[in-house]
N, CA, C and O atoms as a DFTB+ gen file, in Angstrom:
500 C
 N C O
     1  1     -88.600      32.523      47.366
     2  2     -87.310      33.172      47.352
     3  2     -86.177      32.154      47.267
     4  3     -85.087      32.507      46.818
     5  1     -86.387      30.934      47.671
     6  2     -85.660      29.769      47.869
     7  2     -85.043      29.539      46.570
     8  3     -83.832      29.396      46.398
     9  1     -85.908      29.513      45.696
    10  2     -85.817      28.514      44.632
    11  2     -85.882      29.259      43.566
    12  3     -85.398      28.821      42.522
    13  1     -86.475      30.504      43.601
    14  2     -86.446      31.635      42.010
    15  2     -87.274      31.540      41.418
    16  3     -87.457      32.269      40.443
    17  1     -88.230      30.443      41.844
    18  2     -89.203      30.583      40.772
    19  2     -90.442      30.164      41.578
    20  3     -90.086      29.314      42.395
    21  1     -92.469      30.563      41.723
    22  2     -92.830      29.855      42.034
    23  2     -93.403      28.763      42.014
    24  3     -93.498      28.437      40.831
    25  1     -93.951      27.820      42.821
    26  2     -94.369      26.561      42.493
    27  2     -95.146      26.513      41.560
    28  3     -95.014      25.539      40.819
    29  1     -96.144      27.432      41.260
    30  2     -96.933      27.049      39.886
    31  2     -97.512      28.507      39.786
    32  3     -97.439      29.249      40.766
    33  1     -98.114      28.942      38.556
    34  2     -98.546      30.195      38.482
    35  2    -100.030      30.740      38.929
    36  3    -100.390      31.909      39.065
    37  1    -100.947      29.259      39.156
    38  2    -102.137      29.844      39.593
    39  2    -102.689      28.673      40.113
    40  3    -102.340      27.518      39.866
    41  1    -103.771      29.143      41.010
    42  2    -103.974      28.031      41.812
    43  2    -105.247      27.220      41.121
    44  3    -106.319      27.061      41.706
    45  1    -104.962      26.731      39.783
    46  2    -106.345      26.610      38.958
    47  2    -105.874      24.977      38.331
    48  3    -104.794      24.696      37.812
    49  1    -107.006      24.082      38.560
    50  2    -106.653      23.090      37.144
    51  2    -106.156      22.837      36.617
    52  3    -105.574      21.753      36.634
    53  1    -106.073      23.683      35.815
    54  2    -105.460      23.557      34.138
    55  2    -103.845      24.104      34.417
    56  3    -102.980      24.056      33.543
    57  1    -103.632      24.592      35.707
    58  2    -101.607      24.877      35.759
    59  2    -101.470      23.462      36.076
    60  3    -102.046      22.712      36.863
    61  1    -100.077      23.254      34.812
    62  2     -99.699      21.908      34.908
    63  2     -98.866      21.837      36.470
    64  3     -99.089      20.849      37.169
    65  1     -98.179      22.610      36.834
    66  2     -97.386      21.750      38.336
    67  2     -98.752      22.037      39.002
    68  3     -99.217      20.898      39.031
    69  1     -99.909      23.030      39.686
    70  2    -100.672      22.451      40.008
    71  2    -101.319      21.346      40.188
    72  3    -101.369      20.566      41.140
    73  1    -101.848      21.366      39.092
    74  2    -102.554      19.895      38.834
    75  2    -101.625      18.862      39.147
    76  3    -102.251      17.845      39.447
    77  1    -100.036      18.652      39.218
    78  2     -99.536      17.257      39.623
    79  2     -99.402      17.888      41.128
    80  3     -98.899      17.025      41.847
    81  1     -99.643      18.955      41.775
    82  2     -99.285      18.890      43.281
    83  2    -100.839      18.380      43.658
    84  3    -100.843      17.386      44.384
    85  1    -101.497      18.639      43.471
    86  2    -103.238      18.246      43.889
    87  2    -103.494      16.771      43.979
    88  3    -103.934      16.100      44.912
    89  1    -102.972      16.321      42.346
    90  2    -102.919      14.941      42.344
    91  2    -102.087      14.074      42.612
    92  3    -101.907      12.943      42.158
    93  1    -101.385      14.886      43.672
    94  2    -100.685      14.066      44.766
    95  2     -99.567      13.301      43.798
    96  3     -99.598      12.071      43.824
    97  1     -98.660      13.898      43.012
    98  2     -98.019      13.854      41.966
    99  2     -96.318      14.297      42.268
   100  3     -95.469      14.365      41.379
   101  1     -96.147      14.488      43.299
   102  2     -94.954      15.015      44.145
   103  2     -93.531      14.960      43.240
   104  3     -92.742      15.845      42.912
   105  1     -93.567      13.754      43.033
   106  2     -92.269      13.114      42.883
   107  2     -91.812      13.700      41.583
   108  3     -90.650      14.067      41.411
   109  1     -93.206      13.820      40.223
   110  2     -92.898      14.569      38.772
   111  2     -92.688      16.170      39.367
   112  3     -91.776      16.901      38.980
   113  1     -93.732      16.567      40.399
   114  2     -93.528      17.908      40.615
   115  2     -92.060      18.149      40.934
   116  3     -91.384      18.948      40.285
   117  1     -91.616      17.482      41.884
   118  2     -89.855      18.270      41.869
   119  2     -88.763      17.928      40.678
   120  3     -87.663      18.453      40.505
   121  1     -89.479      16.765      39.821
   122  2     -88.532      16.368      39.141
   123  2     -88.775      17.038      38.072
   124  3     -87.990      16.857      37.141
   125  1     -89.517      17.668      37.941
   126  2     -89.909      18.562      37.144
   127  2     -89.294      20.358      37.207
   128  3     -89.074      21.051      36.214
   129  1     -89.131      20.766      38.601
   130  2     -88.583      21.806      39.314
   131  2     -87.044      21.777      39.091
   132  3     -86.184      22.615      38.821
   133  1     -87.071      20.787      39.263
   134  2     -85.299      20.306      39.539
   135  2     -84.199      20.352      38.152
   136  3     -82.977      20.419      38.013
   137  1     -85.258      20.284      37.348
   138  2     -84.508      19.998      35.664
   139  2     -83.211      21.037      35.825
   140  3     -82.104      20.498      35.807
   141  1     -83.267      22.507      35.983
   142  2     -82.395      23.239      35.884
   143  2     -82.383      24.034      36.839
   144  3     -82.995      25.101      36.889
   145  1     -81.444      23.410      37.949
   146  2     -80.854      23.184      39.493
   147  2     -80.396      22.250      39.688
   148  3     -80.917      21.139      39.588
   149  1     -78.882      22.620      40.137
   150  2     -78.113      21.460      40.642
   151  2     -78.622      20.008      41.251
   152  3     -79.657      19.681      41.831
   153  1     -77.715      19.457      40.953
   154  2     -77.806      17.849      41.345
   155  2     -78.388      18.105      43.434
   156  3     -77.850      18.844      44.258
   157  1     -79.315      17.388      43.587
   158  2     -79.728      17.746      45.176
   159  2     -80.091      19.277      45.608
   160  3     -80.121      19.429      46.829
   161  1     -80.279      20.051      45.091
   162  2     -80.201      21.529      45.125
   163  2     -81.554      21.664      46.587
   164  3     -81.532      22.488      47.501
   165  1     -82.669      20.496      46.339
   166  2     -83.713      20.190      46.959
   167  2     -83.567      19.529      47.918
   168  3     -83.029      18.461      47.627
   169  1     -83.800      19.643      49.017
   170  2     -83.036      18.512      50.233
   171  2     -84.966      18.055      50.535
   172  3     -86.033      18.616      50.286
   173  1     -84.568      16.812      51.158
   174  2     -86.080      15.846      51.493
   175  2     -86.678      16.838      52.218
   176  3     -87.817      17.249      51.998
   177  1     -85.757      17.340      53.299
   178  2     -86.589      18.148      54.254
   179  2     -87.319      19.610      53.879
   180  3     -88.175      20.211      54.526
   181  1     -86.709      19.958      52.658
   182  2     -87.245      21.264      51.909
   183  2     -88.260      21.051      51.293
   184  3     -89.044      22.000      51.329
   185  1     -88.713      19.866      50.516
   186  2     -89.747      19.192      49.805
   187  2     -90.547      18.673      51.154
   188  3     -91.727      18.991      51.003
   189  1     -90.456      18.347      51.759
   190  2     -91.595      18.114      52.942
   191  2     -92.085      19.135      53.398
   192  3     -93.287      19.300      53.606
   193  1     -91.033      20.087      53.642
   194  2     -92.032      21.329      54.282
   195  2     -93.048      22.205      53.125
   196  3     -94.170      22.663      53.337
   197  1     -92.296      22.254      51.941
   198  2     -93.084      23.175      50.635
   199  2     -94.466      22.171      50.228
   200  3     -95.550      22.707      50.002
   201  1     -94.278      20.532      50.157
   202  2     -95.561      19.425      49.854
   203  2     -96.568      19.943      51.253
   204  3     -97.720      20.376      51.249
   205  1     -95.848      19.759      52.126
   206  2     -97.207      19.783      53.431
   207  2     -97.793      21.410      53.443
   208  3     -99.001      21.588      53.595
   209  1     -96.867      22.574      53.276
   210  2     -97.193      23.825      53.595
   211  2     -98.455      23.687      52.249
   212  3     -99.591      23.852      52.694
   213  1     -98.410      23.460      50.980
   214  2     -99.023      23.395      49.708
   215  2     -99.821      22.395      49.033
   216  3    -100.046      22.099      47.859
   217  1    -100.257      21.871      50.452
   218  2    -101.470      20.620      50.661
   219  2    -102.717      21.244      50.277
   220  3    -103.094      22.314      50.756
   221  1    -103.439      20.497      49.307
   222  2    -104.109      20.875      49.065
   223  2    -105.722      20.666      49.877
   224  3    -106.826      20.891      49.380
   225  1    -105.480      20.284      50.936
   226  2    -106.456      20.387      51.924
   227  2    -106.448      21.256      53.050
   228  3    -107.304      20.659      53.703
   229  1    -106.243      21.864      53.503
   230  2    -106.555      22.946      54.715
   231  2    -105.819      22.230      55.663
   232  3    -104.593      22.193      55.766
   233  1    -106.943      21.470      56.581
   234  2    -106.502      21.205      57.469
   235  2    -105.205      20.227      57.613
   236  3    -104.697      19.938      58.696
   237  1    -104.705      19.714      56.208
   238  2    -103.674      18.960      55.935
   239  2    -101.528      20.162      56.190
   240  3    -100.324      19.909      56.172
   241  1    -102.328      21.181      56.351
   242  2    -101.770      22.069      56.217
   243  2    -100.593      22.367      57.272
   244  3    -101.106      21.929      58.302
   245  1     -99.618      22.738      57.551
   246  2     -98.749      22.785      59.325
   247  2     -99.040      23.950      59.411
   248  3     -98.967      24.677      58.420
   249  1     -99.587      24.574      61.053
   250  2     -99.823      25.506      61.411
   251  2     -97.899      26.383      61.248
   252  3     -96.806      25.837      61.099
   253  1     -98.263      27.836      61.366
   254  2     -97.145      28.830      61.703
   255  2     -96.030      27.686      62.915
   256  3     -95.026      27.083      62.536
   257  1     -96.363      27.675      63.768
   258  2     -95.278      26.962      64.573
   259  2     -95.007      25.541      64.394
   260  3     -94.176      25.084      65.179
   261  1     -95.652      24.509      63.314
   262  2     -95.293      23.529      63.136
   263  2     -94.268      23.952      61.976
   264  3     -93.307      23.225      61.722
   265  1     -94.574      25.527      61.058
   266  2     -93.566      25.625      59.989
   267  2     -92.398      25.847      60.758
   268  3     -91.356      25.421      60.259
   269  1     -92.317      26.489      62.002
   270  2     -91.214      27.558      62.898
   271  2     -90.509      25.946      63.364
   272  3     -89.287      25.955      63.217
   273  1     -90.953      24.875      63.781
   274  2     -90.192      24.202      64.411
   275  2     -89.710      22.683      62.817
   276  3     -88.692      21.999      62.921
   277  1     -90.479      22.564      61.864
   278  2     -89.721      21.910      60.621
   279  2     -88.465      21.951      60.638
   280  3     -87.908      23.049      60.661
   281  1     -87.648      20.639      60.629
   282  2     -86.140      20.565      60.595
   283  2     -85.419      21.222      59.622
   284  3     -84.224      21.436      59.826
   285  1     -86.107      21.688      58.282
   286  2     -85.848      22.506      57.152
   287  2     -85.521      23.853      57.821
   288  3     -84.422      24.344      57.561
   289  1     -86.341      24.495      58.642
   290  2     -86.180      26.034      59.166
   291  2     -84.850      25.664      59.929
   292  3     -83.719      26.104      59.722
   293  1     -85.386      24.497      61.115
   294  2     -84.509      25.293      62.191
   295  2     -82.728      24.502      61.772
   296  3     -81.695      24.405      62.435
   297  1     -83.072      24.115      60.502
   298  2     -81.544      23.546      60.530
   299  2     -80.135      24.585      60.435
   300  3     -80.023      25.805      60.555
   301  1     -79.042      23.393      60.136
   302  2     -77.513      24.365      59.586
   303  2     -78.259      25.152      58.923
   304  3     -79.276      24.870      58.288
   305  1     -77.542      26.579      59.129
   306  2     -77.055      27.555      58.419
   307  2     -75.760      28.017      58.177
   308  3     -74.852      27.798      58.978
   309  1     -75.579      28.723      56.999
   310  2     -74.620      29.471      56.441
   311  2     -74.173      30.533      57.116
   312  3     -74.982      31.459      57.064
   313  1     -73.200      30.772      57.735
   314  2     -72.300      31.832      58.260
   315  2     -72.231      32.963      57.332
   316  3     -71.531      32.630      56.376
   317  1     -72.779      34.476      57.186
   318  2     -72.199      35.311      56.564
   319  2     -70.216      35.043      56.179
   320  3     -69.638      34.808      55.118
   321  1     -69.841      35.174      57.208
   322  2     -68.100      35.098      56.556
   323  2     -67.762      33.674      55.894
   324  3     -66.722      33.517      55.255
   325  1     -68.736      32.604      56.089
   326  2     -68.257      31.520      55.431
   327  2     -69.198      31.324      54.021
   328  3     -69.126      30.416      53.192
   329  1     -69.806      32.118      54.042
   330  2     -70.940      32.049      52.991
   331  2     -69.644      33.117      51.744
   332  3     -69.324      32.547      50.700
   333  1     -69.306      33.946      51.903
   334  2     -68.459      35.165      51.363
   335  2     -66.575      34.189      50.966
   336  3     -65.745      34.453      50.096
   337  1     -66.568      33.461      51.691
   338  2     -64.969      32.595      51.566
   339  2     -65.524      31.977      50.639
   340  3     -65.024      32.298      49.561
   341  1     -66.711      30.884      50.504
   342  2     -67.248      29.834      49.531
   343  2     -67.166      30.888      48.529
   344  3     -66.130      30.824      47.867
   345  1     -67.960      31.847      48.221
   346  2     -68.256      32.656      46.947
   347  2     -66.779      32.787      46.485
   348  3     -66.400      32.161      45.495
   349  1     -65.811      33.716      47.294
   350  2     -64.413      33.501      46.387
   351  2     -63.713      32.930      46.167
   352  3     -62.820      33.027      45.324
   353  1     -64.001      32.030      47.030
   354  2     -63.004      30.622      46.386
   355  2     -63.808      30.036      45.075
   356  3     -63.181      29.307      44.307
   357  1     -64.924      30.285      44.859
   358  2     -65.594      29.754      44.156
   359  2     -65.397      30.914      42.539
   360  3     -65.480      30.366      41.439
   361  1     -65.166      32.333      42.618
   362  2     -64.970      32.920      41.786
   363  2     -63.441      33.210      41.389
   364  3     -63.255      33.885      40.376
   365  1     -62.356      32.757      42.102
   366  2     -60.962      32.733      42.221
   367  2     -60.677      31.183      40.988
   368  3     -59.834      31.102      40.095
   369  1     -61.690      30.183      41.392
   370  2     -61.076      29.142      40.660
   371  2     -61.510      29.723      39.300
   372  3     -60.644      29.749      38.426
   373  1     -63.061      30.316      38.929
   374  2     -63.772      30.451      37.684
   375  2     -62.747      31.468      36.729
   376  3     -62.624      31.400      35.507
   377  1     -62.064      32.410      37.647
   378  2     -60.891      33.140      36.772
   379  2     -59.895      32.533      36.502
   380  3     -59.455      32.680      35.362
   381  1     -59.408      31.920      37.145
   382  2     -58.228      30.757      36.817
   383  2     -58.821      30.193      35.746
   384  3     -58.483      30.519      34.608
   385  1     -59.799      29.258      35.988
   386  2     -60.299      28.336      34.909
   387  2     -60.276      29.193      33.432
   388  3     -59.941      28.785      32.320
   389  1     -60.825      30.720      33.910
   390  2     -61.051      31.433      32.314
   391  2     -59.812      32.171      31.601
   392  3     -59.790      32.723      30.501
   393  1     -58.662      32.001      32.667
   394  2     -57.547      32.405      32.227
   395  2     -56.606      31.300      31.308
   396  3     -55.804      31.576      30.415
   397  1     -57.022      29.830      31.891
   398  2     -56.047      28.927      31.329
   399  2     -56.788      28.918      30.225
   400  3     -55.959      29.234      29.372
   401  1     -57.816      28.763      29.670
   402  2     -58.282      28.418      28.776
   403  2     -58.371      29.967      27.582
   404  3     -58.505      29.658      26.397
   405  1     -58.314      31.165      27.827
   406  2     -57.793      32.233      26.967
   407  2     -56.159      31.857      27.165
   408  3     -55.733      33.010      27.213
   409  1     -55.385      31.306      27.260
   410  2     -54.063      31.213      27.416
   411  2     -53.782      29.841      26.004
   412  3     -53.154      29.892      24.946
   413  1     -54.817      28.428      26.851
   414  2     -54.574      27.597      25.780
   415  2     -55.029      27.907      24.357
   416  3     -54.528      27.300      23.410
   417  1     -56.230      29.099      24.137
   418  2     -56.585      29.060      23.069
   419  2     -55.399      30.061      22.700
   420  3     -54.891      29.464      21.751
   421  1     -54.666      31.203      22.876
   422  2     -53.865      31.989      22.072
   423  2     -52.713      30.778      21.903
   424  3     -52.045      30.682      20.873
   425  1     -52.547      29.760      23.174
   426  2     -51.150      29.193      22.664
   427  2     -51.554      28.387      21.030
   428  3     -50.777      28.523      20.085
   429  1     -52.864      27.561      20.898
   430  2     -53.363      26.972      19.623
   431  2     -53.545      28.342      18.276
   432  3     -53.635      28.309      17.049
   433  1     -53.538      29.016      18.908
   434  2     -53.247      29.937      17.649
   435  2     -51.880      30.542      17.655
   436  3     -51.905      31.769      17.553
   437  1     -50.797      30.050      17.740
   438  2     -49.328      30.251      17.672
   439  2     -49.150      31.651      18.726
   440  3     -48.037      31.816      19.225
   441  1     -50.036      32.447      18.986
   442  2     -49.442      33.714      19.946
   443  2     -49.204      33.561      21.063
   444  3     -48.872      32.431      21.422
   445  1     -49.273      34.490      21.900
   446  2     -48.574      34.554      23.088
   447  2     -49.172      35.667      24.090
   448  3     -49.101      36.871      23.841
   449  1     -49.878      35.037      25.458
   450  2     -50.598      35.745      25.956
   451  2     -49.833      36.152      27.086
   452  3     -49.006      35.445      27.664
   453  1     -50.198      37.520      27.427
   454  2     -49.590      38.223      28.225
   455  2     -50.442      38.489      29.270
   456  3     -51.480      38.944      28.790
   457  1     -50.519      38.407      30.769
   458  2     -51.228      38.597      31.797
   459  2     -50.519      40.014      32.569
   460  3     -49.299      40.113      32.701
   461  1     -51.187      40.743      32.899
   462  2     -50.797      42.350      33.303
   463  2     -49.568      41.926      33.994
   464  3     -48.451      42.218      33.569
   465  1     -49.768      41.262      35.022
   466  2     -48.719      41.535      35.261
   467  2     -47.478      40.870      34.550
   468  3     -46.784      41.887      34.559
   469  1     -46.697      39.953      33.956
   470  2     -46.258      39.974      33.077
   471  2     -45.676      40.852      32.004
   472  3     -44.598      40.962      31.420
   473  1     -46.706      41.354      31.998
   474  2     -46.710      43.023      30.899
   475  2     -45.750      43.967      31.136
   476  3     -45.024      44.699      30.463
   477  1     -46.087      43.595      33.007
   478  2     -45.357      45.031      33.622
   479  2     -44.264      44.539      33.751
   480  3     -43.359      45.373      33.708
   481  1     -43.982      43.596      33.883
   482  2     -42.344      42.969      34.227
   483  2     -42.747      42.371      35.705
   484  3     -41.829      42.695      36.458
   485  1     -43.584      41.749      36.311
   486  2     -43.816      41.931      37.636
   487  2     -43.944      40.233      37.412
   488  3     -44.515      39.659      36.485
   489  1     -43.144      39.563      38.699
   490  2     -43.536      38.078      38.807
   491  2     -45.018      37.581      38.716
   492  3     -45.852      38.474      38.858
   493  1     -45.444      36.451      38.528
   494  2     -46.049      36.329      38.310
   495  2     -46.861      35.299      39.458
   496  3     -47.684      34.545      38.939
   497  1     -46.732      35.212      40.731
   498  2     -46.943      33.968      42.212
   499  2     -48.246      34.007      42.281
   500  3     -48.840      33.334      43.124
């Protein structure tokens, strides 16, 4: 659920991220994961817990409460109300951003863009 996609599609051989998690291949496996996801999107401690949980030996494995106490689980979390401020500040700039740039392109084509309010006669702050 973390990540959108899973680690490999079957637990067989011939799946290529398989086969580099088995052969102890870690480092291509995330760099491989990582291609399209942000810069760090993977923190060390998220890759330690997903390498050890997906050991390919059993007993190499962390029991339920070694997963419950992993610094990955019990770390920071995201605040619902601060999780919801990030998102609009984060979708407040992306309209700005998509407004200046429908603005610079009508100004390069000699017209003249009008924003509602504007339209209406209403300042524009």
């Amino acid at each position: 659920m973390y990540t959108g996609t899973p680690p490999f599609e079957k637990a067989d051989p011939r799946d290529y991220y398989y086969k580099m998690h088995v052969n102890n291949k870690q480092e291509a496996f995330w760099a491989s994961h990582s291609k399209k996801k942000p810069v760090g999107f993977y923190s060390q401690s998220f890759k330690d817990l997903i390498n050890r949980m997906l050991s390919f030996r059993a007993e190499e494995r962390p029991t339920l409460a070694a997963i419950r106490a992993h610094e990955w689980v019990v770390g920071d979390i995201l605040m619902q109300h601060d999780l919801c401020a990030q998102l609009r500040d984060r979708r407040d700039k992306v309209n700005r951003e998509m407004q200046e740039e429908r603005a610079a392109k009508m100004q390069a084509k000699g017209g003249v863009m009008f924003t509602g309010a504007k339209f209406r006669g209403e300042s524009q702050t």
